[in-house]
N, C-alpha and C positions, 0 to 999 in steps of 0.2 A: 274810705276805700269803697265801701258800698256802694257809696253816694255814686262816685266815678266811673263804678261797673254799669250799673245800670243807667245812668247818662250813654257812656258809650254804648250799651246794646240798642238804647233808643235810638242814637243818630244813626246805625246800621239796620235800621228796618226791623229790629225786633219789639214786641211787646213788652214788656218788664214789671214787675211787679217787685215793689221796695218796701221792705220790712223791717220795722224797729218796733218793743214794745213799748217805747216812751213816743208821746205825739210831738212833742218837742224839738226832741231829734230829727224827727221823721218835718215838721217846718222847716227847719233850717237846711235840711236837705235839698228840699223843692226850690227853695229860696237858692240855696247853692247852683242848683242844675238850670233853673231862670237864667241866672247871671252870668253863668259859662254860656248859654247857647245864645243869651243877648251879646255878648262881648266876639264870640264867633261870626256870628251876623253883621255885627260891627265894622269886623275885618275882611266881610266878603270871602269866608273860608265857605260857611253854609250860606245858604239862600233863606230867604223869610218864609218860604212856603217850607223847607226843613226842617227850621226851627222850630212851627207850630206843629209840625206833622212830630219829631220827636220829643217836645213837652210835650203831647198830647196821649205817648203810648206808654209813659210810666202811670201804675197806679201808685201811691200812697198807701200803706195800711198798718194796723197798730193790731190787725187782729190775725192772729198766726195759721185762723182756719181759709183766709184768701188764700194762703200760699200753695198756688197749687201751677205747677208748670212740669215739662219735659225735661229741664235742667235748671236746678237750683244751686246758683253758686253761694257757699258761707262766709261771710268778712266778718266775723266775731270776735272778741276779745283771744289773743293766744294762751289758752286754757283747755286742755285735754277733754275732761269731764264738759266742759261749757259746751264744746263743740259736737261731742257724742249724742248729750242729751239733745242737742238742738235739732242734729239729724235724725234721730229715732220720733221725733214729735212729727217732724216733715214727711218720715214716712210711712205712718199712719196715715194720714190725710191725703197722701199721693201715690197714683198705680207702680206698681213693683217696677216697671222701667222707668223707672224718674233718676237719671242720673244726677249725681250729689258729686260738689267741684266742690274742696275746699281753698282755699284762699290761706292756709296756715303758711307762714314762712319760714318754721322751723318744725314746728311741728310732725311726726311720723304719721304719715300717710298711711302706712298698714297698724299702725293702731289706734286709727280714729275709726277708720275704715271696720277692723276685725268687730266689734261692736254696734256694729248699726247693720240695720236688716239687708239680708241679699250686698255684704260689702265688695262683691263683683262690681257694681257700679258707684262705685267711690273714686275718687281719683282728686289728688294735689291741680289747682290750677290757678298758680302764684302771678298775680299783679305785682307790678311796681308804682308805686305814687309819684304824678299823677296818673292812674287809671287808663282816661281818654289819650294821653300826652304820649306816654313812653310805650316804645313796642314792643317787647321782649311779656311774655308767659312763659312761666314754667309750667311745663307739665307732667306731674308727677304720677310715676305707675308704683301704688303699692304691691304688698306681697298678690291680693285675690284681685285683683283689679283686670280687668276684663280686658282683651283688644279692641271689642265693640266701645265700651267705655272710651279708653284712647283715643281711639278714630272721631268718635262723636267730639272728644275735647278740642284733639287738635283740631279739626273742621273748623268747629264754630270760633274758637280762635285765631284763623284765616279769614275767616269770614265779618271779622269785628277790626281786620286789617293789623291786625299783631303779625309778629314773630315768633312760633309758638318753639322751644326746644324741650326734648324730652329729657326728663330724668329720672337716673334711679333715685328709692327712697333712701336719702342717709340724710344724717345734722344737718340742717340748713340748705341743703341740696346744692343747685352750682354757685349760684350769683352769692345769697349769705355767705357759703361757708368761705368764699372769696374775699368777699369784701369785709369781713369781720375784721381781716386786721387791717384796714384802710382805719377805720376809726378807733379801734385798741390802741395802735401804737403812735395815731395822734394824740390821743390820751395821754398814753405812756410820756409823752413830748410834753404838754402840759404841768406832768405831776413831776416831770422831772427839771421843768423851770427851763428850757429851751424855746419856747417860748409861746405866744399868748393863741387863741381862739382864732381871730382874726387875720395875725402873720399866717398861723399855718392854711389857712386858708386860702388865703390871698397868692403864698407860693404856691402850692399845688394848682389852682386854677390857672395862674400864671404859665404854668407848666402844661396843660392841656387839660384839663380835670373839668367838667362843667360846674360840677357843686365841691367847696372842701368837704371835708368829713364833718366838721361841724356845723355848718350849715345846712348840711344832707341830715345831717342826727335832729336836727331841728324843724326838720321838713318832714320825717318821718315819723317824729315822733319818739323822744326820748323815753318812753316808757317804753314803745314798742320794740324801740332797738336795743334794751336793755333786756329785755324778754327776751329776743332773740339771741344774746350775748350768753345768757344764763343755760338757754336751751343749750346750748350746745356745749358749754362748758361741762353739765352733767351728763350730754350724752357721748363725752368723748373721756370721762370720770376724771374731771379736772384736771385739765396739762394748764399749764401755766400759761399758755399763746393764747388761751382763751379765758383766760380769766378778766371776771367783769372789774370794770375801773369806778375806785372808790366814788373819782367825781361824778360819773354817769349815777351812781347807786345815790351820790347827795342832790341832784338834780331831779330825781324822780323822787324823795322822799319830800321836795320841799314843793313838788307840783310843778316845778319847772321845766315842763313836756314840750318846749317849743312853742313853735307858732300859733300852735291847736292854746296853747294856755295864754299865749299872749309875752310868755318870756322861757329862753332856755338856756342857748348860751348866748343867744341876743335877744334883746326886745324888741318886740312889735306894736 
């Protein structure tokens, strides 16, 4: 998701600066963001003077004291404590107006926000994967969360040619707490021997759907959808409509995360 943010802020005239602490990562990123903007080029979407002009305004960096911008948006693992500390490191090393976007898609906005300095400029601003591709941001106002804040998100959000809509902060906010049982109760379909992976897919696309649910969970990333599955299951104290599916739970215990792994409920 990173990766796709800051691809897109490059093709929209922004600077960017991409941050991993592993250098690895941070290759295969660069490598990633190459072959989207050679494959656009390809199609006559950009032009070659684009292309070099937006590979050229990402930096790379492994070391956490580059990160220094007017808006820093986070695509970190969905982990409360992960995301707090990352923000509070960010903003020691960046002036008190550095607004902080997180990218959590389940995650509470007012209490990632209430712990990190001045949470007045905190604010949810939820990608969909891919990134560049799909339009739609959420944009999330926690409890302290400022209308300067807001305005700055949604702006730049128009301005990177999204869809930006605002939300309040609850479980999953609109698009999750929707779509959560698009893929529960294909599950549910699955465990209940109705039938396979592939059918239900196949119908639903059939039916107007661009991705089925399993192949969307495989797109996104079966750990990450199971994460989000979980969140909201305890943040709504367990109802049953959100309870996680055993299969999902043996798919991510055996690594089978999708496309990112190479197998999930299909192989790649």
């Amino acid at each position: 998701m990173g990766t796709g943010i800051a691809q897109l802020a490059a093709q929209n005239g922004f600077y960017a600066i991409l941050y991993d602490q592993d250098t690895r990562v941070l290759d295969k990123a660069q490598m990633a963001i190459e072959q989207q903007l050679s494959l656009l080029a390809e199609k006559n979407k950009i032009t070659a003077d684009q292309k070099t002009q937006a590979g050229s305004s990402i930096q790379f960096v492994s070391d956490i004291n580059f990160c220094i911008g007017d808006l820093i948006i986070e695509a970190i693992i969905e982990k409360l404590d992960a995301k707090i500390g990352l923000l509070n490191r960010l903003a020691e090393i960046n002036h008190s107006e550095t607004v902080f976007a997180t990218n959590t898609s389940s995650l509470s906005v007012s209490a990632i926000a209430k712990k990190v300095v001045h949470p007045s400029r905190v604010a949810g601003m939820h990608f969909f994967n891919p990134a560049p591709v799909l339009k739609l941001v959420e944009v999330v106002r926690g409890e302290q969360t400022s209308n300067e804040t807001i305005e700055t998100i949604m702006a730049l959000a128009k301005q990177l040619g999204k869809t930006p809509v605002l939300s309040k902060d609850s479980p999953g906010f609109i698009v999750n707490r929707v779509a959560r049982h698009y893929y529960l109760e294909a599950l549910k379909l699955v465990e209940q021997g109705a039938g396979g992976y592939e059918t239900i897919d196949d119908i639903l696309e059939s039916t107007g759907f661009r991705m089925g649910p399993f192949r969307l969970m495989d797109l996104i990333g079966n750990d990450i959808n199971l994460a989000v599955t979980e969140s909201l299951y305890e943040a709504f104290g367990e109802p049953v409509r959100f309870k996680p599916s055993v299969i999902q739970e043996e798919k991510v215990k055996n690594g089978e995360l999708g496309r990112k792994s190479g197998k999930g409920y299909y192989s790649y």
